[in-house]
Backbone as CSV, one residue per row, in Angstrom:
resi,resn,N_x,N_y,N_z,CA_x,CA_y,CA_z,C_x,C_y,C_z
1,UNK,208.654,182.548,-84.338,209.049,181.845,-85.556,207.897,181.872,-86.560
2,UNK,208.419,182.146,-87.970,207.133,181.931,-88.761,207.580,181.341,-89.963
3,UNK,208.164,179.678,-89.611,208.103,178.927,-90.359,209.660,179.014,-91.609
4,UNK,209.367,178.243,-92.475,210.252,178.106,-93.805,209.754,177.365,-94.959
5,UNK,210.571,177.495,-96.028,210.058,176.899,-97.163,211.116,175.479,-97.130
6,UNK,210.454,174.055,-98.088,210.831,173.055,-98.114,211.608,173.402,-99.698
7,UNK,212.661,172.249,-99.733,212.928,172.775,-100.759,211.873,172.443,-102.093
8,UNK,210.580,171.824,-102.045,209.488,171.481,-102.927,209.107,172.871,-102.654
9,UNK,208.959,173.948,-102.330,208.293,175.394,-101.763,207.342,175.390,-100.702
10,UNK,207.037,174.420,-100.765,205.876,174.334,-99.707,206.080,175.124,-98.471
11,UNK,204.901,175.933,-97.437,205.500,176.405,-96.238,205.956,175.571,-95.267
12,UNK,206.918,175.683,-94.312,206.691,174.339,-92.960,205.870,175.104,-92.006
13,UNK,204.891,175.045,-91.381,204.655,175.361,-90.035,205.311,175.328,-88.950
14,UNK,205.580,176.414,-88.283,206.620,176.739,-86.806,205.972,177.889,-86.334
15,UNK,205.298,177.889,-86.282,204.292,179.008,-85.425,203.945,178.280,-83.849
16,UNK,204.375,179.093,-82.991,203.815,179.051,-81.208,202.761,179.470,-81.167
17,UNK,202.155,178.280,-80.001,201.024,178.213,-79.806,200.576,179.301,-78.873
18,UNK,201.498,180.053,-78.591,201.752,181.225,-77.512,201.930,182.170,-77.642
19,UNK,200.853,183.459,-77.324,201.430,184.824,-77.482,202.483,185.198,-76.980
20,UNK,202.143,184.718,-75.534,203.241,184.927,-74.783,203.365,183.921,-73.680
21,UNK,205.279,183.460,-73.771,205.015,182.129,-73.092,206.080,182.814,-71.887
22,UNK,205.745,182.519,-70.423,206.939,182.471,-69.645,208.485,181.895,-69.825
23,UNK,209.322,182.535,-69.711,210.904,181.746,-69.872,210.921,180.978,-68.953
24,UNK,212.196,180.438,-69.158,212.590,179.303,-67.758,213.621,179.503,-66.901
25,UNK,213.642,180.981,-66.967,214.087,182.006,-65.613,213.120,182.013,-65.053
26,UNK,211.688,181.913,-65.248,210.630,182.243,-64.105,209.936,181.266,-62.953
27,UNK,211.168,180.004,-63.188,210.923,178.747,-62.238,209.719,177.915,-62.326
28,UNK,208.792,178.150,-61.547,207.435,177.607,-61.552,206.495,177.976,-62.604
29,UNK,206.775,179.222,-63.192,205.746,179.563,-64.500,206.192,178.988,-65.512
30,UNK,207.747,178.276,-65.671,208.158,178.656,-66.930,207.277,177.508,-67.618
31,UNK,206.860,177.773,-68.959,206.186,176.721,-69.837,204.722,177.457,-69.235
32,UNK,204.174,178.105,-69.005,202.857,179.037,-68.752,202.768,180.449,-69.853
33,UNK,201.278,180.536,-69.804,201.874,182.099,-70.798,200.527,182.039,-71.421
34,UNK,199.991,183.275,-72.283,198.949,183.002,-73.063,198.591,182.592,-74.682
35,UNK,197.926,181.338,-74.726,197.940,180.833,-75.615,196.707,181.303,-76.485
36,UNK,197.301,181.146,-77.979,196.135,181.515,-78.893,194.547,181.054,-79.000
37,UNK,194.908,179.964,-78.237,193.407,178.979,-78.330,192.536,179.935,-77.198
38,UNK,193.144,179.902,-76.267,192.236,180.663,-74.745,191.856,182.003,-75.454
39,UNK,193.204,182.665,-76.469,192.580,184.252,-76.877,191.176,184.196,-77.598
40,UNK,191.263,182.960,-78.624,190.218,182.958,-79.730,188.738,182.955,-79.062
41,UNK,188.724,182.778,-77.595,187.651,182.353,-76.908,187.476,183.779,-77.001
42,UNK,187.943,184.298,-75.752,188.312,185.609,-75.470,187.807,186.577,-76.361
43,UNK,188.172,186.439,-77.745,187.748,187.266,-78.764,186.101,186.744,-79.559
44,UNK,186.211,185.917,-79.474,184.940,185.754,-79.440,183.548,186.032,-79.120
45,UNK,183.943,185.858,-77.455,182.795,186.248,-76.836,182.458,188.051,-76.553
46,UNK,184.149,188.591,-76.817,184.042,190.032,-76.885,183.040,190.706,-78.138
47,UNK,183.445,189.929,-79.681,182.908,190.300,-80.667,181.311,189.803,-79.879
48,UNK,180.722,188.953,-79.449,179.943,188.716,-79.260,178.908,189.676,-78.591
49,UNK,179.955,190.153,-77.404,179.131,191.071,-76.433,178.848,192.312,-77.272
50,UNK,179.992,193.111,-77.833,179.806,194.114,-78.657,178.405,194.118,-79.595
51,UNK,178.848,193.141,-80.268,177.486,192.838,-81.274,175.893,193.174,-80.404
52,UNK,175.893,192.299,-79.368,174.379,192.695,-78.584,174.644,194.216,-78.653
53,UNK,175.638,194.485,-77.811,175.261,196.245,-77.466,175.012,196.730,-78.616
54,UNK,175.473,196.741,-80.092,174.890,197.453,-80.863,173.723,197.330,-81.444
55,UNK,173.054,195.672,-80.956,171.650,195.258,-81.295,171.000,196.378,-80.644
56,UNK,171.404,196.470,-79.187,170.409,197.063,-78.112,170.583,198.513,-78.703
57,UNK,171.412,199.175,-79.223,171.369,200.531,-79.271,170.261,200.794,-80.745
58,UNK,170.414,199.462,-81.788,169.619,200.114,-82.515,168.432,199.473,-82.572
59,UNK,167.833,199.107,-81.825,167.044,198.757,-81.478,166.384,197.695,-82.064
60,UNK,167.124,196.524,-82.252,167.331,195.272,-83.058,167.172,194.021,-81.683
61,UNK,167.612,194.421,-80.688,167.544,193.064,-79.855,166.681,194.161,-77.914
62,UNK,165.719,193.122,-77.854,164.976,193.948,-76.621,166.202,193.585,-75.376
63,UNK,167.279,193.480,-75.001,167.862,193.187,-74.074,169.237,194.331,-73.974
64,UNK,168.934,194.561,-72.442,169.921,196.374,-71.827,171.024,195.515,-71.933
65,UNK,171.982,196.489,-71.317,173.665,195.999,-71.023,173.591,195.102,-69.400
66,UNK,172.301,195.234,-68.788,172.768,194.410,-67.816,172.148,192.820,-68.057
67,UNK,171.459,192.753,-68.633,170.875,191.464,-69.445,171.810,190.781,-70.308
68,UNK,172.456,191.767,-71.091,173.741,191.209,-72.103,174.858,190.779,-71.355
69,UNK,175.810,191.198,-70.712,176.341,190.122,-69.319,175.587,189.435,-68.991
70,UNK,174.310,189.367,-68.405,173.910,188.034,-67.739,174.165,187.177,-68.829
71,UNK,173.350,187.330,-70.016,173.714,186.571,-71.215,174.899,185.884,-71.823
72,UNK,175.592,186.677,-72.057,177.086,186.534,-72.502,177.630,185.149,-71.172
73,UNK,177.089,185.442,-69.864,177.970,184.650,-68.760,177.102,183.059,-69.077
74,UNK,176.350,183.138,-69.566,175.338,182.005,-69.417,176.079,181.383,-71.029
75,UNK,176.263,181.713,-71.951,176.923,181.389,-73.163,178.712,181.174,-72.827
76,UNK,179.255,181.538,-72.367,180.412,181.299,-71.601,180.200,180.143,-71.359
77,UNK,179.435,179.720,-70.488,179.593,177.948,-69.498,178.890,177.051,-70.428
78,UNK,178.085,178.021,-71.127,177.062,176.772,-72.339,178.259,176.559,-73.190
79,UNK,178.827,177.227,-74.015,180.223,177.025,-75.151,181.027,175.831,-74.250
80,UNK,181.791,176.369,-73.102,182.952,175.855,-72.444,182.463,174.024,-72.013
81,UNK,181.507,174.328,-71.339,181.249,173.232,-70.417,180.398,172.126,-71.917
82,UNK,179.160,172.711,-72.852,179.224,171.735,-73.991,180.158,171.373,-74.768
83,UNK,181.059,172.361,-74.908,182.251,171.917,-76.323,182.903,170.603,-75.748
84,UNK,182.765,170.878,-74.114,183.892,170.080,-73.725,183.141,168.272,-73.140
85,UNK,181.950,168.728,-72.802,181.660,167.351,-72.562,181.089,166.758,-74.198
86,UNK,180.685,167.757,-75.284,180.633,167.253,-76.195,181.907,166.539,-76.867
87,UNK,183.314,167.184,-76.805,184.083,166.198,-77.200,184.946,164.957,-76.854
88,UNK,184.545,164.969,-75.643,184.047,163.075,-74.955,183.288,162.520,-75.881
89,UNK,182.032,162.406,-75.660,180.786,161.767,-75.879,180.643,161.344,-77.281
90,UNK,181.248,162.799,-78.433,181.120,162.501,-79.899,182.760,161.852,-80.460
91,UNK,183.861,162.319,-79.916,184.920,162.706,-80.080,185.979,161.137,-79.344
92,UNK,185.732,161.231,-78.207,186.503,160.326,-77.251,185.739,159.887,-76.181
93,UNK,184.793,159.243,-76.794,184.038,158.051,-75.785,184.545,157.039,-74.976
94,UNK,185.520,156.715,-76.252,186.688,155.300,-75.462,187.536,155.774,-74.069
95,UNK,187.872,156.886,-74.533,188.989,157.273,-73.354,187.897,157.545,-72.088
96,UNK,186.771,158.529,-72.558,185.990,158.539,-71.303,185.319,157.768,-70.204
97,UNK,184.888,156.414,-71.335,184.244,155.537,-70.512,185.444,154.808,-69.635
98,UNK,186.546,154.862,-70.149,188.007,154.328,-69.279,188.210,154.940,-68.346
99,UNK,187.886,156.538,-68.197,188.489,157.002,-67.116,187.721,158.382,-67.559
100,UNK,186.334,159.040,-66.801,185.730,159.619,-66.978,186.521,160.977,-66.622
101,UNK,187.625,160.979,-65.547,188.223,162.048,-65.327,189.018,163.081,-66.613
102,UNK,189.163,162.006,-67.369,189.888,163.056,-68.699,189.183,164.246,-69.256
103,UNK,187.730,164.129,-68.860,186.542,164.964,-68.882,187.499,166.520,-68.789
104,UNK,188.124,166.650,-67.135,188.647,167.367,-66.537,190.024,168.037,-67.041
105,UNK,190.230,167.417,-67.953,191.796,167.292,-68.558,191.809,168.512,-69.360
106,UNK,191.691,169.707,-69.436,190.979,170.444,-70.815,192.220,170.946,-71.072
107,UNK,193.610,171.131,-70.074,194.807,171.328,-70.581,195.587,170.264,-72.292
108,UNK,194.737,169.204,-71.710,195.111,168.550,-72.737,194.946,169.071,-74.131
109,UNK,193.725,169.484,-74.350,193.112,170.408,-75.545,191.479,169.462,-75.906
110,UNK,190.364,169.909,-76.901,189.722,168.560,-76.939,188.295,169.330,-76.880
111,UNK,187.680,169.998,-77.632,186.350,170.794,-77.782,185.428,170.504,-78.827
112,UNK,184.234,170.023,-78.624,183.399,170.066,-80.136,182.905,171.357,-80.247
113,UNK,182.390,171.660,-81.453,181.652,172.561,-81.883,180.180,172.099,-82.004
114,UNK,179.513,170.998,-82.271,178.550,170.654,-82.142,178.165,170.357,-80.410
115,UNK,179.095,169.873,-79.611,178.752,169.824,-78.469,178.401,171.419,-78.037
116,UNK,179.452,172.137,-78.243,179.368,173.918,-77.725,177.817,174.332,-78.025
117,UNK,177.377,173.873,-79.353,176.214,174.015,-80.008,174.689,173.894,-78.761
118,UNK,175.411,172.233,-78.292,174.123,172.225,-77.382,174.312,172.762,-76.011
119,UNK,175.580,172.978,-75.740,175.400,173.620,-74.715,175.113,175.067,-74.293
120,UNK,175.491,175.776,-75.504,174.872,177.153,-75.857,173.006,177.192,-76.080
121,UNK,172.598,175.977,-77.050,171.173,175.657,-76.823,170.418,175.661,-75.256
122,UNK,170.945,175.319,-74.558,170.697,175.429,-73.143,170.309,175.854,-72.500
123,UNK,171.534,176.886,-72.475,172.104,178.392,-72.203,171.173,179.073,-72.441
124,UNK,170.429,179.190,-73.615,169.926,179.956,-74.046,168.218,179.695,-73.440
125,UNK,168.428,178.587,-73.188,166.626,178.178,-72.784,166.346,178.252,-71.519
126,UNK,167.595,178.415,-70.767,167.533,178.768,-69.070,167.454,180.453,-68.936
127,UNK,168.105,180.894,-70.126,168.189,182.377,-69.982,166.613,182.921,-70.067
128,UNK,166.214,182.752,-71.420,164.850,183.169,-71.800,163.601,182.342,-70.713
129,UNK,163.856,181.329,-69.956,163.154,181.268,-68.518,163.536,182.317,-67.632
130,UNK,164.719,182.572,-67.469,164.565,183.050,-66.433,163.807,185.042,-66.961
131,UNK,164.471,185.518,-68.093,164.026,186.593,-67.969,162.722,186.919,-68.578
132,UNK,162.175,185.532,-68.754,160.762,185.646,-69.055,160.939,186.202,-71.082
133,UNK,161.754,185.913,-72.019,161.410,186.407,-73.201,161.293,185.771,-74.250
134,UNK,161.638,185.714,-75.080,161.101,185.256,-76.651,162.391,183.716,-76.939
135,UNK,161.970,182.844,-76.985,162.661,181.991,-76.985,163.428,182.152,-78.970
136,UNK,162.575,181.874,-79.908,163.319,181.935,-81.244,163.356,182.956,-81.828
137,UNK,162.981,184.155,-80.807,163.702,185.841,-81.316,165.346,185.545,-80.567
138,UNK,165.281,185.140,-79.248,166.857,185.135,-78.809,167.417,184.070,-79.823
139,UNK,167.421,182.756,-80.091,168.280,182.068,-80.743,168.667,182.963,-82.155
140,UNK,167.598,183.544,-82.452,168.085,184.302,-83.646,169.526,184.967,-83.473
141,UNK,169.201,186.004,-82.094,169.661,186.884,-82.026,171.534,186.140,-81.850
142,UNK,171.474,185.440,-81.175,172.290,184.209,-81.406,173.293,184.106,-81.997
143,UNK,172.161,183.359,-83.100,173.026,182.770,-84.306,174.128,184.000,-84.661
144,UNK,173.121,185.083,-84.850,174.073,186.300,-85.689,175.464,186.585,-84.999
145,UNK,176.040,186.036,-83.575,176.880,186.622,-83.359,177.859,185.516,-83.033
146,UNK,177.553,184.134,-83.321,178.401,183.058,-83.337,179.753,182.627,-84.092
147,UNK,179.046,183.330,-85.318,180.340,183.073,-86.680,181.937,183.962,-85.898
148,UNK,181.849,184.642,-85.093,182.880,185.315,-85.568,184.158,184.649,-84.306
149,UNK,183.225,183.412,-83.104,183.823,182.869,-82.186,184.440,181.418,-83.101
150,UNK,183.677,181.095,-84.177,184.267,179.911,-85.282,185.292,180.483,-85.574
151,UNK,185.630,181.815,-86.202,186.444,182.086,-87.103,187.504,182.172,-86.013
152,UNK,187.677,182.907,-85.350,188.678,183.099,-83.878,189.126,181.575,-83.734
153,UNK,188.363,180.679,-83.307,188.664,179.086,-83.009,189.308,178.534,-84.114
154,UNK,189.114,178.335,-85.124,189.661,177.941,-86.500,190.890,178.527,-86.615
155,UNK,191.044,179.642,-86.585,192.644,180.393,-86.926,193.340,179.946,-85.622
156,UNK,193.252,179.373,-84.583,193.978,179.319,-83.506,194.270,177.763,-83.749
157,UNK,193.476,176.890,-84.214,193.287,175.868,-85.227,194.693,175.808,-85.772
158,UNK,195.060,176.413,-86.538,195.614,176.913,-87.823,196.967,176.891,-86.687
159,UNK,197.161,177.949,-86.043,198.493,178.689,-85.124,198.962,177.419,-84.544
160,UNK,198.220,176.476,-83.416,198.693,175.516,-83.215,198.996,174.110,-83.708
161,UNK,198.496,174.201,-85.245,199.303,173.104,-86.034,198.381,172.050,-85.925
162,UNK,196.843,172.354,-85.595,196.169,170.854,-85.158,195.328,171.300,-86.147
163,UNK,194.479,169.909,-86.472,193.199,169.462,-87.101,193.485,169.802,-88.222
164,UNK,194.693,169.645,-88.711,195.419,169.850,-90.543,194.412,169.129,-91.538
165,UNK,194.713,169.080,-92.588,194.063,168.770,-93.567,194.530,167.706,-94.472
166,UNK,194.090,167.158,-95.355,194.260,165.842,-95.953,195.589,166.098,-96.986
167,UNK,196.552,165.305,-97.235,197.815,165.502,-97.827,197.293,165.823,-99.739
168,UNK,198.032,166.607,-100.261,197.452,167.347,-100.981,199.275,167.717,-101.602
169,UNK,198.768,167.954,-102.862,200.106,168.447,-103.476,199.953,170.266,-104.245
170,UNK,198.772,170.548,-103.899,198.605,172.340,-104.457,199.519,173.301,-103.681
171,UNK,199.455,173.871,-104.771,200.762,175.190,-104.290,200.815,175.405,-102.835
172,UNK,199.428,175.395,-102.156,199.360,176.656,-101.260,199.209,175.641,-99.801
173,UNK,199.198,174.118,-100.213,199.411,173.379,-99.215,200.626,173.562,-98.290
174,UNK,200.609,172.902,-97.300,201.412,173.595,-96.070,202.038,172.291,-95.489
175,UNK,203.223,172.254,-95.024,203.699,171.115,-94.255,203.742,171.242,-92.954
176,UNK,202.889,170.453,-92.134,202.777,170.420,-90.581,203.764,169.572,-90.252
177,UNK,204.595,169.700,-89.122,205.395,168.780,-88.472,204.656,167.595,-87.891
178,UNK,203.283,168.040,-87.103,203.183,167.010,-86.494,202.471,166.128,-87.184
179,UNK,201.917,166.438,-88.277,201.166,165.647,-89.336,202.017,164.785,-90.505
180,UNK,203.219,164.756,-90.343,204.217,164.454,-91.788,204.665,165.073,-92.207
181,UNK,205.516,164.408,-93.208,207.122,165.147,-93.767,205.869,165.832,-94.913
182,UNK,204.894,164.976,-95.484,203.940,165.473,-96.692,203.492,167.012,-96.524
183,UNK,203.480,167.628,-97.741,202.358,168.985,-97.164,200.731,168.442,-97.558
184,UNK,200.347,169.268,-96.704,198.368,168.961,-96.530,198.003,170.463,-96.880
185,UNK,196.282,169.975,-96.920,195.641,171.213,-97.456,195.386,172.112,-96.128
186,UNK,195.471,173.277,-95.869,195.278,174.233,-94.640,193.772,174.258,-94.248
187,UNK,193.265,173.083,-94.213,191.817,173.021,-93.739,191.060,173.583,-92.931
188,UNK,192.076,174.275,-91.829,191.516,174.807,-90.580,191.296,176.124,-91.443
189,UNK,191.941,177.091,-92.468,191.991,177.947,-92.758,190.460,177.933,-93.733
190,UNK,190.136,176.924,-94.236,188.828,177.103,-94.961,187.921,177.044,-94.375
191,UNK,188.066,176.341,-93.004,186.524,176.435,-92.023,186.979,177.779,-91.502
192,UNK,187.722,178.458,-91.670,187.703,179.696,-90.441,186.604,181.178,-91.750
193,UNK,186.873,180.910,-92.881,186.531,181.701,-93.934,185.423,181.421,-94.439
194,UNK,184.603,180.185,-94.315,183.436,179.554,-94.671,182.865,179.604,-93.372
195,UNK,183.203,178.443,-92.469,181.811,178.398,-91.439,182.174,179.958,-90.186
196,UNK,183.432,180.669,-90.632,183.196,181.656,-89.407,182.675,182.919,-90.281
197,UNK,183.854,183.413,-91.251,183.976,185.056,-92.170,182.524,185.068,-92.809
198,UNK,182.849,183.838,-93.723,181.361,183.482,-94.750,179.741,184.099,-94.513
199,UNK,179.867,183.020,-93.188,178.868,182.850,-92.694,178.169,183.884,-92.066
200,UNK,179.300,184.564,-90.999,178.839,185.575,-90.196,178.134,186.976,-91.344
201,UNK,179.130,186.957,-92.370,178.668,188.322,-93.135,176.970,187.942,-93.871
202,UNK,176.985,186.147,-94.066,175.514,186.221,-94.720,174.592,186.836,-93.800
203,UNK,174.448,185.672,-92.465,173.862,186.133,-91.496,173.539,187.315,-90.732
204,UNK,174.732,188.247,-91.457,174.405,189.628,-90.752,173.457,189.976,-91.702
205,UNK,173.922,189.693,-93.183,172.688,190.234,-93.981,171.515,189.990,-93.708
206,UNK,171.462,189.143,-93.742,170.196,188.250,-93.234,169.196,189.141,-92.092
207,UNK,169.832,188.939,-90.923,169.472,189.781,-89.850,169.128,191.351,-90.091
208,UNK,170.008,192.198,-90.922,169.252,193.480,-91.002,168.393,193.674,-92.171
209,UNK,168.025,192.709,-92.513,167.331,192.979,-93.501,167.759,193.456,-95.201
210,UNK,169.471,193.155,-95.593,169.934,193.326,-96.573,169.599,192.535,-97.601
211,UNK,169.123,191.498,-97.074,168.278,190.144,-98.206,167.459,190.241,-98.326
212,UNK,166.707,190.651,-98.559,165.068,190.642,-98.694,164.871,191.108,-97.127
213,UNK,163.592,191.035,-97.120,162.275,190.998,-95.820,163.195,190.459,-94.886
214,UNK,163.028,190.711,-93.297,163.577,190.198,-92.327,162.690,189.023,-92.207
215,UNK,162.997,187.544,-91.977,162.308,186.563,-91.610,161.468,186.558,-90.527
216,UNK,160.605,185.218,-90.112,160.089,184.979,-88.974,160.996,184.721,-87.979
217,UNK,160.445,184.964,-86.664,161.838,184.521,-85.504,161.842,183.174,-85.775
218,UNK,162.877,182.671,-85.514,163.543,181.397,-85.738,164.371,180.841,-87.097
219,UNK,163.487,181.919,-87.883,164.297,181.328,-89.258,165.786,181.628,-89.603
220,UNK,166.096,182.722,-88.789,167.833,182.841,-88.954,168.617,181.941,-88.403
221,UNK,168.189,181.707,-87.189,168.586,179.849,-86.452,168.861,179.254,-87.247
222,UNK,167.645,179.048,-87.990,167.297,177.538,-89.118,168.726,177.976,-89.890
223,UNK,168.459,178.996,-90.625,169.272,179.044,-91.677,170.955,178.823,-91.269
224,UNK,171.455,180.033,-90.157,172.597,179.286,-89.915,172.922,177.940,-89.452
225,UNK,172.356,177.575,-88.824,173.003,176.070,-88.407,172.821,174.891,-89.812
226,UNK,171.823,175.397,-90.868,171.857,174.927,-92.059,173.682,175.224,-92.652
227,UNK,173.425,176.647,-92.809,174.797,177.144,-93.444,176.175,176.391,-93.092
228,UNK,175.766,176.679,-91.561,177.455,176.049,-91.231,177.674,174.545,-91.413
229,UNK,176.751,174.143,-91.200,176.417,172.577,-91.281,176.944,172.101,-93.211
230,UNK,176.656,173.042,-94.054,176.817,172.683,-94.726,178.554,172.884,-95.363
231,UNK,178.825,174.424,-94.911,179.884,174.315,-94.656,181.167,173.762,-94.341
232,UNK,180.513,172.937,-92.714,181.456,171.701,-92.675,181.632,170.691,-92.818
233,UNK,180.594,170.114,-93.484,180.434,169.123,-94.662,181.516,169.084,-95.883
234,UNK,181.473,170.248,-96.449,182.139,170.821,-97.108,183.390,170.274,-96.982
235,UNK,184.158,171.259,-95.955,185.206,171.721,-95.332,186.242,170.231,-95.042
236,UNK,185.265,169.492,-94.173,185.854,168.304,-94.046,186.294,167.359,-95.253
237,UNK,186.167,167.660,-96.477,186.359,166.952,-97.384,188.076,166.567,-97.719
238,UNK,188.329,168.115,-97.249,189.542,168.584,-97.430,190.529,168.451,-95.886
239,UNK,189.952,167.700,-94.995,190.561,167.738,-93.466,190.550,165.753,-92.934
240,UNK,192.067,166.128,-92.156,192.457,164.520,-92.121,191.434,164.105,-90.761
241,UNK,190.571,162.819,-90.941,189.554,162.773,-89.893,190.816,162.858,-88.694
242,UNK,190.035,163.249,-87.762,190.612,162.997,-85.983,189.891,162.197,-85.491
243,UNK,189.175,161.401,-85.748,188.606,160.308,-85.092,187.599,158.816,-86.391
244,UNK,187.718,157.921,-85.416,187.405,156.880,-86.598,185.942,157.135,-87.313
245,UNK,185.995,156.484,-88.902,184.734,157.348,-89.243,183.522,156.339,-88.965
246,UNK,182.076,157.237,-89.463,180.745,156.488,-89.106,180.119,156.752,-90.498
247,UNK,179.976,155.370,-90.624,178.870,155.148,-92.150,180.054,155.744,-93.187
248,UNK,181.164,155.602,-93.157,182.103,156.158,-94.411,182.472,157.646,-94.049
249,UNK,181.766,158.411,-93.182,182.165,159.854,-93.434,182.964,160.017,-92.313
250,UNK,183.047,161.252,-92.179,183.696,161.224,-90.690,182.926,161.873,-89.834
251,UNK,182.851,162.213,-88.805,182.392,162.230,-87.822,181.946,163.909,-87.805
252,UNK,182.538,164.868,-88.119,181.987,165.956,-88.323,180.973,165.810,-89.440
253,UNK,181.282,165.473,-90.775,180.103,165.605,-91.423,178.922,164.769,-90.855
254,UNK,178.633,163.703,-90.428,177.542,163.185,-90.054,176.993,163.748,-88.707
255,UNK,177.677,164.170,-87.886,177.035,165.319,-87.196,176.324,166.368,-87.819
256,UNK,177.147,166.765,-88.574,176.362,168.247,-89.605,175.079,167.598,-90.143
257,UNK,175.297,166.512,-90.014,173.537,166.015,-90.669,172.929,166.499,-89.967
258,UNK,173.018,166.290,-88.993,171.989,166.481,-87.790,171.691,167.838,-87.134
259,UNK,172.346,168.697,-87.341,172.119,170.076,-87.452,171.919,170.389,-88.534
260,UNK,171.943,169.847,-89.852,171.174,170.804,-90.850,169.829,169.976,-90.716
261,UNK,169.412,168.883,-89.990,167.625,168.947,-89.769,167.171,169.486,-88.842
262,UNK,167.974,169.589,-87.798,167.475,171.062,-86.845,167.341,172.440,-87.149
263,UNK,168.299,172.690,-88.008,168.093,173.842,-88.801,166.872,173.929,-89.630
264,UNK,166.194,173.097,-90.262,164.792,172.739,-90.701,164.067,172.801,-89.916
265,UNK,164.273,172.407,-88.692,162.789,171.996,-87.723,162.695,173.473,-87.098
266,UNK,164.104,174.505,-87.108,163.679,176.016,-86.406,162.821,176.497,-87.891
267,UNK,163.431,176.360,-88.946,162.747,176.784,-90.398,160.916,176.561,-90.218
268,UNK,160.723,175.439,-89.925,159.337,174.809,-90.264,158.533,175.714,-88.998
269,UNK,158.859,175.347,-87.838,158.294,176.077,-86.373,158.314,177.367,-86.895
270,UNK,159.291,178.234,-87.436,159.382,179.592,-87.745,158.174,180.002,-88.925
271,UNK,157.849,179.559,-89.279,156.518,179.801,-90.232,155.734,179.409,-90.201
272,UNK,155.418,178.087,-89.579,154.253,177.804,-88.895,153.859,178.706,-88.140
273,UNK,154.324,179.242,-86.780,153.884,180.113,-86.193,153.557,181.495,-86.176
274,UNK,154.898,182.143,-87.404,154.447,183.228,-87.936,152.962,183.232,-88.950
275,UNK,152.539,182.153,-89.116,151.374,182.165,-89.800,150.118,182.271,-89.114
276,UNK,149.910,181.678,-88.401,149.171,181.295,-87.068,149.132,183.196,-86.547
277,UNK,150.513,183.569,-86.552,150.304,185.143,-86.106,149.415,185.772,-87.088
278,UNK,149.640,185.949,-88.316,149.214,186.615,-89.616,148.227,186.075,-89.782
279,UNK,146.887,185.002,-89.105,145.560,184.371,-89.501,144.923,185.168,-88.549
């Protein structure tokens, strides 16, 4: 299904959350099948892996193809296992401290992006122990290949009708069922083009050197988690909160605070030390 117009024009949303769903000839499967959210992962971490291999071929990132799996598997459980205890902790504290098992619930649906954040941070600091290498050359290397698992997540966003946007009367607003008879602004669709498309193409610039001078290690860190941070600051302006707000905002932007001063503190470390090199 792909939807209809109201008679105001507006679109309705009727898009499945399912590429492909089992019928209910298939007994025990039926209501099983693959859903867009699990693909966006999927595609993600593929664009992801790809990306290293072509670091490694041009000789942009010091890590082989058997390092890049180890890698990639260690960013897997950092994404999965932070997104998900991050959206307890930031997201649904109440429900957790009630019954910590909902933790477990991930059928339900329920991921931060700032949690994924630290658990990919992690990830990344157990990796570079173990293979002995450059701690804010890898986050760099990182950042550059993150945007394109936002943009994947956001459009699947979008497919399953969640995290809509604030009711809005512009042309191109959209009517969600599960949000109201009202149409809203397609919010998921502006974080997928800002903090995923946007972003990823600056950052690539960034990284090969299409902007000026290639930075110190760490400063592409800094800068994306600045970018996106600001991004979804942004973004949220235009998106109906999902959870109650803090200090007036909602809960994504005041998070984004806090990654765009981490994004400073890789900025500041990143030239401090490149200086210290260059004395």
């Amino acid at each position: 299904m792909f939807g209809f117009f109201a008679s105001d024009g507006h679109w309705v949303h009727d898009l499945s959350p399912f590429l492909f769903q089992f019928p209910e000839s298939w007994g025990a499967l039926a209501g099983f099948g693959i859903r867009y959210y699990g693909l966006s992962y999927l595609l993600g971490f593929l664009c992801g892996y790809l990306l290293l291999f072509l670091y490694y071929k041009r000789d942009k990132s010091p890590y082989s193809p058997e390092q890049i799996s180890t890698l990639i598997t260690y960013l897997v459980v950092g994404v999965l296992v932070g997104g998900r205890i991050g959206y307890m902790l930031l997201y649904a504290w109440g429900d957790f401290v009630r019954n910590p098992l909902t933790a477990l619930q991930v059928w339900d649906g329920g991921m931060a992006s700032h949690g994924g954040f630290i658990g990919v941070g992690i990830a990344i600091f157990v990796f570079v122990k173990q293979q002995k290498t450059q701690l804010l050359d890898t986050c760099d290397i990182i950042a550059t290949i993150t945007a394109p698992g936002l943009f994947f997540g956001r459009m699947a966003n979008f497919i399953n009708g969640e995290l809509w946007g604030k009711v809005s009367d512009v042309s191109w607003a959209i009517i969600f069922p599960t949000g109201g008879p009202l149409p809203r602004h397609p919010s998921q669709l502006y974080e997928a083009f800002t903090e995923g498309l946007l972003a990823f193409i600056i950052i690539q610039l960034r990284f090969w050197g299409k902007l000026g001078k290639r930075p110190p290690a760490g400063q592409i860190a800094g800068e994306f988690l600045i970018m996106y941070s600001v991004f979804r600051i942004f973004c949220e302006i235009f998106r109906e909160p999902d959870a109650p707000l803090i200090l007036r905002i909602s809960r994504g932007q005041f998070y984004s605070i806090g990654t765009i001063a981490l994004g400073f503190v890789f900025i500041y470390f990143a030239r401090k030390l490149n200086g210290k090199k260059a004395a």
